[in-house]
Structures are given as C-alpha cells and as structure tokens.
PDB file of N, CA, C and O in Angstrom:
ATOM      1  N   UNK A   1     -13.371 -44.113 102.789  1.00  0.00           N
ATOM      2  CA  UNK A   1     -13.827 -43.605 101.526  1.00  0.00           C
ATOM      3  C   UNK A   1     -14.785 -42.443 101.800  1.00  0.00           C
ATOM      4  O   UNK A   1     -15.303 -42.191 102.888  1.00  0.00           O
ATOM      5  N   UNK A   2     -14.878 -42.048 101.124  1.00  0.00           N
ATOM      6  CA  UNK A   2     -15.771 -40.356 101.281  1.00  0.00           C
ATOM      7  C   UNK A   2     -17.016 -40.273  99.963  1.00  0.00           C
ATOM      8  O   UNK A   2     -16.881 -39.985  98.774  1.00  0.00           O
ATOM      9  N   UNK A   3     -18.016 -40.589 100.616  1.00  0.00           N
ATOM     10  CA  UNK A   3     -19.344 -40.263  99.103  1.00  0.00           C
ATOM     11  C   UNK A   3     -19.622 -38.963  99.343  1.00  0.00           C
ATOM     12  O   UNK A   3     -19.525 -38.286 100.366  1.00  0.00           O
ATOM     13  N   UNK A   4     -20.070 -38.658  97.985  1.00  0.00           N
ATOM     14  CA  UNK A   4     -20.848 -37.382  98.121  1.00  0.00           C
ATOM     15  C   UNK A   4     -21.934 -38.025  97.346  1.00  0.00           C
ATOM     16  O   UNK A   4     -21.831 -38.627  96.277  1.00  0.00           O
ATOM     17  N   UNK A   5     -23.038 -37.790  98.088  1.00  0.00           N
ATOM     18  CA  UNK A   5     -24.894 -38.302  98.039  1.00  0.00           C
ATOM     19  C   UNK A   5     -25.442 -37.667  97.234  1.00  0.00           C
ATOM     20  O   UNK A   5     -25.742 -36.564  97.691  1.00  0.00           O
ATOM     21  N   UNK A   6     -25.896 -37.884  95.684  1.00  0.00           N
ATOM     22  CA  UNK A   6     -26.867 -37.211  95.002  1.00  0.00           C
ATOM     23  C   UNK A   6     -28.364 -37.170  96.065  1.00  0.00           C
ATOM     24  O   UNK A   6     -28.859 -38.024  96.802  1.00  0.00           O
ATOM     25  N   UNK A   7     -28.743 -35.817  95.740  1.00  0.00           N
ATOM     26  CA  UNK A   7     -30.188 -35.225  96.425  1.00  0.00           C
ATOM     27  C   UNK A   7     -30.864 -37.009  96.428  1.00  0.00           C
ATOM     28  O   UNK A   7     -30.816 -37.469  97.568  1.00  0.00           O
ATOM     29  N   UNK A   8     -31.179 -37.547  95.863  1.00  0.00           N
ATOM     30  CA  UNK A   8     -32.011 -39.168  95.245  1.00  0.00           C
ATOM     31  C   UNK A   8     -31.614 -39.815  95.871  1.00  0.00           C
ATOM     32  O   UNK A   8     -32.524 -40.251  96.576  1.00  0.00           O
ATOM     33  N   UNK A   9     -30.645 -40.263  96.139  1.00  0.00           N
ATOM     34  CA  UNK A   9     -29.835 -41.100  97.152  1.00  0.00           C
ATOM     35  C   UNK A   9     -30.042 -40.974  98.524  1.00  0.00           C
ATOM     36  O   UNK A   9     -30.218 -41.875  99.344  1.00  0.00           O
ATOM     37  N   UNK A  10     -29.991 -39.356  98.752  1.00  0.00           N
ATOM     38  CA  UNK A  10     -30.212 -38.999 100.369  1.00  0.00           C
ATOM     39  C   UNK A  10     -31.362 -39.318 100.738  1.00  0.00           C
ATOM     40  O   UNK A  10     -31.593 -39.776 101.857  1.00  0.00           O
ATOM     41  N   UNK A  11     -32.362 -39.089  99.722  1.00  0.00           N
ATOM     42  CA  UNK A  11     -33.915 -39.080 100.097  1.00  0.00           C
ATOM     43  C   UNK A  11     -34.227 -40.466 100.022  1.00  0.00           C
ATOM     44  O   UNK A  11     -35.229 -40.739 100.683  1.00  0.00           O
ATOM     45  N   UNK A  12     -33.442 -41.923  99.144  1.00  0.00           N
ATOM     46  CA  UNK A  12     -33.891 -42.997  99.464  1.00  0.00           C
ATOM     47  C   UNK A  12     -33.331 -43.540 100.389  1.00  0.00           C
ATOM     48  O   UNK A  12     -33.820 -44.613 100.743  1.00  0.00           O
ATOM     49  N   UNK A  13     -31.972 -42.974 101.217  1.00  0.00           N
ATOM     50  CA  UNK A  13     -31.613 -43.438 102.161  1.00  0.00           C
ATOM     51  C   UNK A  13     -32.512 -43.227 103.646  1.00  0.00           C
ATOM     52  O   UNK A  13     -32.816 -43.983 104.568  1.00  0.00           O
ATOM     53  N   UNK A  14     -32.714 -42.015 103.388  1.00  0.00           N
ATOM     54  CA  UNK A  14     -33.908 -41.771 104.987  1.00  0.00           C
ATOM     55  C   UNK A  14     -34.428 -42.347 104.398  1.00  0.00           C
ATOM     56  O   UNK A  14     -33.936 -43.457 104.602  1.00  0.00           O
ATOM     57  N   UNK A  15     -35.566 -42.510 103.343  1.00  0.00           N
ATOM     58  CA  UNK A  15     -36.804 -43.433 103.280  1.00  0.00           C
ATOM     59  C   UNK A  15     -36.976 -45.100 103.325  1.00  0.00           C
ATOM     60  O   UNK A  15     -37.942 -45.801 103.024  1.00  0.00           O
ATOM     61  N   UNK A  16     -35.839 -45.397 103.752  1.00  0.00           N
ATOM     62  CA  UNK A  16     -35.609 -47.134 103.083  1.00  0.00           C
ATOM     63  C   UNK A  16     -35.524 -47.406 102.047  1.00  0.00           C
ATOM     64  O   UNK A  16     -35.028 -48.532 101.988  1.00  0.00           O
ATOM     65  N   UNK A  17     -35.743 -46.988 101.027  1.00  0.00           N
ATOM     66  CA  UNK A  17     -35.783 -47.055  99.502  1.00  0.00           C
ATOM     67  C   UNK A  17     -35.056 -48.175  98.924  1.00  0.00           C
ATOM     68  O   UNK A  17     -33.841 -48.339  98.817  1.00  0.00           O
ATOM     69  N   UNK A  18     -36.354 -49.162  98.456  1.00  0.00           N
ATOM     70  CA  UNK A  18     -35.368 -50.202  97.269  1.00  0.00           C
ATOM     71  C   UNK A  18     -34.927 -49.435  96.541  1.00  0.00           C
ATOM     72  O   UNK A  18     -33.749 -49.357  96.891  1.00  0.00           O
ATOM     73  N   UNK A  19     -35.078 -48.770  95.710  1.00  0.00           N
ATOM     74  CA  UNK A  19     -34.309 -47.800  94.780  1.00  0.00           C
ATOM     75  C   UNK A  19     -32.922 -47.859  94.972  1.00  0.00           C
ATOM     76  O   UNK A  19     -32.118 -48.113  94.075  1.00  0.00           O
ATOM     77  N   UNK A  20     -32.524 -47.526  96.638  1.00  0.00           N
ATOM     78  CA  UNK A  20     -31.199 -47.453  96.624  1.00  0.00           C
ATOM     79  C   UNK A  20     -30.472 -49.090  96.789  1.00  0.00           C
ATOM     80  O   UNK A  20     -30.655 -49.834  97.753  1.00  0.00           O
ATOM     81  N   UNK A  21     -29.725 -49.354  95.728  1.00  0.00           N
ATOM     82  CA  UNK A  21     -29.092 -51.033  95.935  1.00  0.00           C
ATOM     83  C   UNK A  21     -28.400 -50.941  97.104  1.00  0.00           C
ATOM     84  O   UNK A  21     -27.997 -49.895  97.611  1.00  0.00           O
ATOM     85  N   UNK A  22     -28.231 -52.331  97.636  1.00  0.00           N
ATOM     86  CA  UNK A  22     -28.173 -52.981  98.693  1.00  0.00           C
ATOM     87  C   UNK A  22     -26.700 -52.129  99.037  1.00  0.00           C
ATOM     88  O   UNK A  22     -26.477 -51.336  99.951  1.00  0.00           O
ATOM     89  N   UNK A  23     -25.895 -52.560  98.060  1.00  0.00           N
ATOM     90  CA  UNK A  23     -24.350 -52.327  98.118  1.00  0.00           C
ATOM     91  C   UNK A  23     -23.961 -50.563  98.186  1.00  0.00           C
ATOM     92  O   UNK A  23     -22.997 -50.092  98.790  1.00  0.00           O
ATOM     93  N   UNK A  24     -24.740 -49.970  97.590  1.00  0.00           N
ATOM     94  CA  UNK A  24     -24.793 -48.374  98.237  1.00  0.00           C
ATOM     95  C   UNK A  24     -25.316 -48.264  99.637  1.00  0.00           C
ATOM     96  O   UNK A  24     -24.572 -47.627 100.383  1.00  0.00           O
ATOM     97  N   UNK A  25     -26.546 -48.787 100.237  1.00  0.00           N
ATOM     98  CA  UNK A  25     -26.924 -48.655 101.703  1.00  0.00           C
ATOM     99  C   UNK A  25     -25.657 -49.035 102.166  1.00  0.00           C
ATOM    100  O   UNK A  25     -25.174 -48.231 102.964  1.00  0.00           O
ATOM    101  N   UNK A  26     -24.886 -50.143 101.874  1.00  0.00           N
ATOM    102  CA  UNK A  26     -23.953 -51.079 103.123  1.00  0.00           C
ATOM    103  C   UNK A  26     -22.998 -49.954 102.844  1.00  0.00           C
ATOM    104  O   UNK A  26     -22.373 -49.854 103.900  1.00  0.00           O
ATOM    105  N   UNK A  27     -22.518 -49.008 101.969  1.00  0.00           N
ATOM    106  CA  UNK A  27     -21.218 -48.630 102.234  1.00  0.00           C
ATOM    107  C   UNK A  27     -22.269 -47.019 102.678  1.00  0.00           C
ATOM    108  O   UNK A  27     -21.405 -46.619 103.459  1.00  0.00           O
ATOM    109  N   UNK A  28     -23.109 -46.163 102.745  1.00  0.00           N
ATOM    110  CA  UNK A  28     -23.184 -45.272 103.303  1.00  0.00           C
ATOM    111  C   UNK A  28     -23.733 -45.999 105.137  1.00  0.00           C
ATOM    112  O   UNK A  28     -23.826 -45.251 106.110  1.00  0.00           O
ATOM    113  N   UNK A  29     -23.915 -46.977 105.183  1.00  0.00           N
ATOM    114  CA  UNK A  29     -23.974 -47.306 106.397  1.00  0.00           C
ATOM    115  C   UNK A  29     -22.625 -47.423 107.064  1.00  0.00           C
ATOM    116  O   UNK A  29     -22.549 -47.046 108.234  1.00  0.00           O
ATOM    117  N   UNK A  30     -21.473 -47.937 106.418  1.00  0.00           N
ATOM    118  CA  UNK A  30     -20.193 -48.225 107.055  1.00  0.00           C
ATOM    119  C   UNK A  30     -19.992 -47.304 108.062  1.00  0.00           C
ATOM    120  O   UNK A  30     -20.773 -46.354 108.109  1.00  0.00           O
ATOM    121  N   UNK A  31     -19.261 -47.372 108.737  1.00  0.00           N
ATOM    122  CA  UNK A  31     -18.886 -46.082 109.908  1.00  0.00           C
ATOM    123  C   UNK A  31     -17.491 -45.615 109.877  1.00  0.00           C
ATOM    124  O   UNK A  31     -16.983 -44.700 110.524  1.00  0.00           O
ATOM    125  N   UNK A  32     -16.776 -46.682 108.704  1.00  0.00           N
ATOM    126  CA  UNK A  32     -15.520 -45.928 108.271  1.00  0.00           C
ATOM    127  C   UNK A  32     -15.428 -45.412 106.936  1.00  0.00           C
ATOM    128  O   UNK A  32     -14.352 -45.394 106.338  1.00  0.00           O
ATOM    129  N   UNK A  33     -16.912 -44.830 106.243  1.00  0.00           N
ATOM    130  CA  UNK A  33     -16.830 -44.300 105.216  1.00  0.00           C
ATOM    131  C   UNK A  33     -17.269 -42.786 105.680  1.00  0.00           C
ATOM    132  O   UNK A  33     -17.975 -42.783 106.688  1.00  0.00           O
ATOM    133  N   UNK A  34     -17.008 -41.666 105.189  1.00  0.00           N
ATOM    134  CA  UNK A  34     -17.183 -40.434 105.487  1.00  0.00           C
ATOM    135  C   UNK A  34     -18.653 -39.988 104.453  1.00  0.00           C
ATOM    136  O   UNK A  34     -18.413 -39.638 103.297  1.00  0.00           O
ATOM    137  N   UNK A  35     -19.892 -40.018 104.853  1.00  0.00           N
ATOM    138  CA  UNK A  35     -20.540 -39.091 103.762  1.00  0.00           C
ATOM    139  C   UNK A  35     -21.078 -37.686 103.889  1.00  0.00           C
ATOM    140  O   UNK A  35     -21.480 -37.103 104.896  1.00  0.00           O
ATOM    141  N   UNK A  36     -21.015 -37.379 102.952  1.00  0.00           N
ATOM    142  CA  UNK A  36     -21.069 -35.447 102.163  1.00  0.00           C
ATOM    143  C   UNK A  36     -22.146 -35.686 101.501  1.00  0.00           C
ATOM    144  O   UNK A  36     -22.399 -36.606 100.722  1.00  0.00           O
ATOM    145  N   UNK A  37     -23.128 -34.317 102.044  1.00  0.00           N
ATOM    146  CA  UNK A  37     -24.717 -34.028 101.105  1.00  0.00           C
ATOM    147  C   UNK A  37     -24.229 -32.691 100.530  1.00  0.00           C
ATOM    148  O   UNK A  37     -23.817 -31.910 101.388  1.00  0.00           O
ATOM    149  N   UNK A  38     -24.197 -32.352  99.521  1.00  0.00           N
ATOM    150  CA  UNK A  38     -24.321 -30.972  98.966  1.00  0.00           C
ATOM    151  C   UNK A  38     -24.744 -29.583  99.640  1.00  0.00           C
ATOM    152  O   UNK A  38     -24.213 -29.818 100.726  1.00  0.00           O
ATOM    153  N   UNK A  39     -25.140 -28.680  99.760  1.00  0.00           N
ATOM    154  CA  UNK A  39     -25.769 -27.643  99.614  1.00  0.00           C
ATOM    155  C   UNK A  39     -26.924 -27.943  98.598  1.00  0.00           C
ATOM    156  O   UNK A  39     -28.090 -28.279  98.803  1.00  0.00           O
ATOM    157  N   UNK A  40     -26.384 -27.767  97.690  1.00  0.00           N
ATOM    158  CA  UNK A  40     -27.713 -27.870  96.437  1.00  0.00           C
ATOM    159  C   UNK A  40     -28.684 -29.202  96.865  1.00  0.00           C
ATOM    160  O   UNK A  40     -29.811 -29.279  96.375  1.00  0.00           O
ATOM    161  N   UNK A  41     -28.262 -30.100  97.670  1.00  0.00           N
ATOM    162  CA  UNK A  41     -29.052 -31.732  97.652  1.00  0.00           C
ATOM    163  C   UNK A  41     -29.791 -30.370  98.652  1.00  0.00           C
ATOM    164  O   UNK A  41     -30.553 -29.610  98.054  1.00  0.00           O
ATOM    165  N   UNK A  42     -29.506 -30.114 100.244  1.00  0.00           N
ATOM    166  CA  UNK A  42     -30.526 -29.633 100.968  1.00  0.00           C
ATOM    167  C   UNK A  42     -31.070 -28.501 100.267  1.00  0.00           C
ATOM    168  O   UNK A  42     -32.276 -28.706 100.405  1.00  0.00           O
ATOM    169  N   UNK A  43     -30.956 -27.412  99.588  1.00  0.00           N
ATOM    170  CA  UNK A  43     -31.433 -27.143  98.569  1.00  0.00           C
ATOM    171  C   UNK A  43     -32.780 -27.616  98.111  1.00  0.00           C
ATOM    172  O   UNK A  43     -33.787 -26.913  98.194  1.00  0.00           O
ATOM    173  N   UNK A  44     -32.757 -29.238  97.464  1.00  0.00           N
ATOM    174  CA  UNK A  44     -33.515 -29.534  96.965  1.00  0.00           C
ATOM    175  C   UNK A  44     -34.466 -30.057  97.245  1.00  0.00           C
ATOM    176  O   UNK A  44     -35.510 -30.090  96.593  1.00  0.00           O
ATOM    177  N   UNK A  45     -34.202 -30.615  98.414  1.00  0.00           N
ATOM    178  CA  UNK A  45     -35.131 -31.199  99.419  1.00  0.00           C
ATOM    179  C   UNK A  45     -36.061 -30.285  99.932  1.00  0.00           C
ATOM    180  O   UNK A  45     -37.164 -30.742 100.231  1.00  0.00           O
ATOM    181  N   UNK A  46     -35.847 -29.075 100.098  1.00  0.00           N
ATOM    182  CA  UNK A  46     -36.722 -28.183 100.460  1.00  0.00           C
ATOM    183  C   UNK A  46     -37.505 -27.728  99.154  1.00  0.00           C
ATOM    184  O   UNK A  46     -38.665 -28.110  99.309  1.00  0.00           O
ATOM    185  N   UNK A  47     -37.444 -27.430  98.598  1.00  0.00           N
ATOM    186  CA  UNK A  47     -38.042 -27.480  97.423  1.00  0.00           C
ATOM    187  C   UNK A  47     -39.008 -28.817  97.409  1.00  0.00           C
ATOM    188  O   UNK A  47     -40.227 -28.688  97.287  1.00  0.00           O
ATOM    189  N   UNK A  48     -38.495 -29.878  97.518  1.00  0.00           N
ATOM    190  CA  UNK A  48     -39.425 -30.877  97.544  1.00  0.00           C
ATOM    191  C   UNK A  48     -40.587 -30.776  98.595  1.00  0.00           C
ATOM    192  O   UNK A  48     -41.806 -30.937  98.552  1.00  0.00           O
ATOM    193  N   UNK A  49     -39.608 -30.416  99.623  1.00  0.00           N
ATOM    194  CA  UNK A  49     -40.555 -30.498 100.975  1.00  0.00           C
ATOM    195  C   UNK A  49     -41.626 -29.141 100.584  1.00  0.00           C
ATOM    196  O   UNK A  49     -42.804 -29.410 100.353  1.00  0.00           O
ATOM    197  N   UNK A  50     -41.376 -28.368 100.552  1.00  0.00           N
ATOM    198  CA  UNK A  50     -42.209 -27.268 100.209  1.00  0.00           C
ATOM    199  C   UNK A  50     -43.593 -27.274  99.009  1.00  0.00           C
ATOM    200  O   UNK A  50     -44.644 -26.637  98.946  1.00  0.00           O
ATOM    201  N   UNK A  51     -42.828 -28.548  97.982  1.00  0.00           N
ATOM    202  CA  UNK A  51     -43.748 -28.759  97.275  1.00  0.00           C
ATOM    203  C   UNK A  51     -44.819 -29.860  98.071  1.00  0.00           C
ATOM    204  O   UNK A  51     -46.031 -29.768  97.875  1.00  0.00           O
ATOM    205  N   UNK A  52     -44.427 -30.572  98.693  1.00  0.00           N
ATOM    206  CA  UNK A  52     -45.201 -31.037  98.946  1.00  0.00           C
ATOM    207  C   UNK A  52     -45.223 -32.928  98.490  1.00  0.00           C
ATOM    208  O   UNK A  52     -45.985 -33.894  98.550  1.00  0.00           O
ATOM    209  N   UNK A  53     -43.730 -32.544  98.000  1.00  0.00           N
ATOM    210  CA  UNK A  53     -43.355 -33.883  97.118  1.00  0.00           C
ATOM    211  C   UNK A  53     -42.732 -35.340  98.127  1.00  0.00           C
ATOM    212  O   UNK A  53     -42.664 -36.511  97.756  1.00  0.00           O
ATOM    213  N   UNK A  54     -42.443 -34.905  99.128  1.00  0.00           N
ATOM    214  CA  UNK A  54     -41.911 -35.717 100.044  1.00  0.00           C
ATOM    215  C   UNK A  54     -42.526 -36.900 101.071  1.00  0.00           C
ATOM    216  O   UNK A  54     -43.407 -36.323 101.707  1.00  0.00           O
ATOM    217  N   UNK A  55     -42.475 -37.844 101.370  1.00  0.00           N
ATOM    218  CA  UNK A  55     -43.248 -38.219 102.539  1.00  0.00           C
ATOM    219  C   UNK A  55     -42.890 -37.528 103.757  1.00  0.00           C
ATOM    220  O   UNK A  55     -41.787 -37.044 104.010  1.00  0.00           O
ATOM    221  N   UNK A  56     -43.799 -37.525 104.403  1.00  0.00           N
ATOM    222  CA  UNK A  56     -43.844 -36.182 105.349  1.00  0.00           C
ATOM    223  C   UNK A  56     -43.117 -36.588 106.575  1.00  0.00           C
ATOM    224  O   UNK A  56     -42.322 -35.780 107.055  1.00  0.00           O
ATOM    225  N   UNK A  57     -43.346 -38.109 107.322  1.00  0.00           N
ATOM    226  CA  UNK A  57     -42.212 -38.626 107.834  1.00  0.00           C
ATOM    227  C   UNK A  57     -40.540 -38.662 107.761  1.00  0.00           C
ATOM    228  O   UNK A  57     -39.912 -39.023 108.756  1.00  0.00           O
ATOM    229  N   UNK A  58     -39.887 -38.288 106.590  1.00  0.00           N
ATOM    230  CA  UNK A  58     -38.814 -37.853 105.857  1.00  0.00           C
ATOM    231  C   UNK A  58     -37.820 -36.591 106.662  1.00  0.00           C
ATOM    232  O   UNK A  58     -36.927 -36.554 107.509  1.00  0.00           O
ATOM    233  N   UNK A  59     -38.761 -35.424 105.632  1.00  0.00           N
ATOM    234  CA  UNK A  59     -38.195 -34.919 106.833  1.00  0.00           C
ATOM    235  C   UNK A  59     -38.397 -33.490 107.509  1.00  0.00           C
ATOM    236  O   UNK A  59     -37.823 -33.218 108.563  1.00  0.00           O
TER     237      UNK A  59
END
C-alpha cells in the first residue's frame, strides 16, 4: 500500500505522538507499505522549524 503523510502525521510520527492512532503508526511502520511526504509537508515543516514551532529534537 502506498500513504501519502499529511505535514501532522509526519511530525507526530518522528515525535511519538499519541495523536497519531495506533493503527496509522503500525501501517506507516510496515516495511511492505511504501510512504510519500509531499513537497508542501517539507515545505511546512520548515516553516515550522523556522518558526520556532517544533520540538527541536524533531528535526
């Protein structure tokens, strides 16, 4: 299967995030699922990061 990761998703996946349910971690963890981040998600992350919005461990 192939996800494509909203910006929110990516950022609770590096972070551990309860946010993200159990059953989304287990299938972007699978190793026979393919996942895709946007342009616009890294995009946004920098923006975050730049703001200052991120935990700094992240990324």
């Amino acid at each position: 299967m192939e996800l494509l990761l909203a910006t929110c998703a990516v950022i609770w996946s590096l972070e551990d995030n309860s946010c993200l349910l159990p059953e989304v971690r287990k299938q972007i963890s699978d190793s026979s699922n393919k996942v895709v981040v946007s342009a616009v998600s890294v995009w946004e992350i920098e923006i975050k990061r730049k703001n200052d919005s991120l935990k700094p461990q992240i990324i």
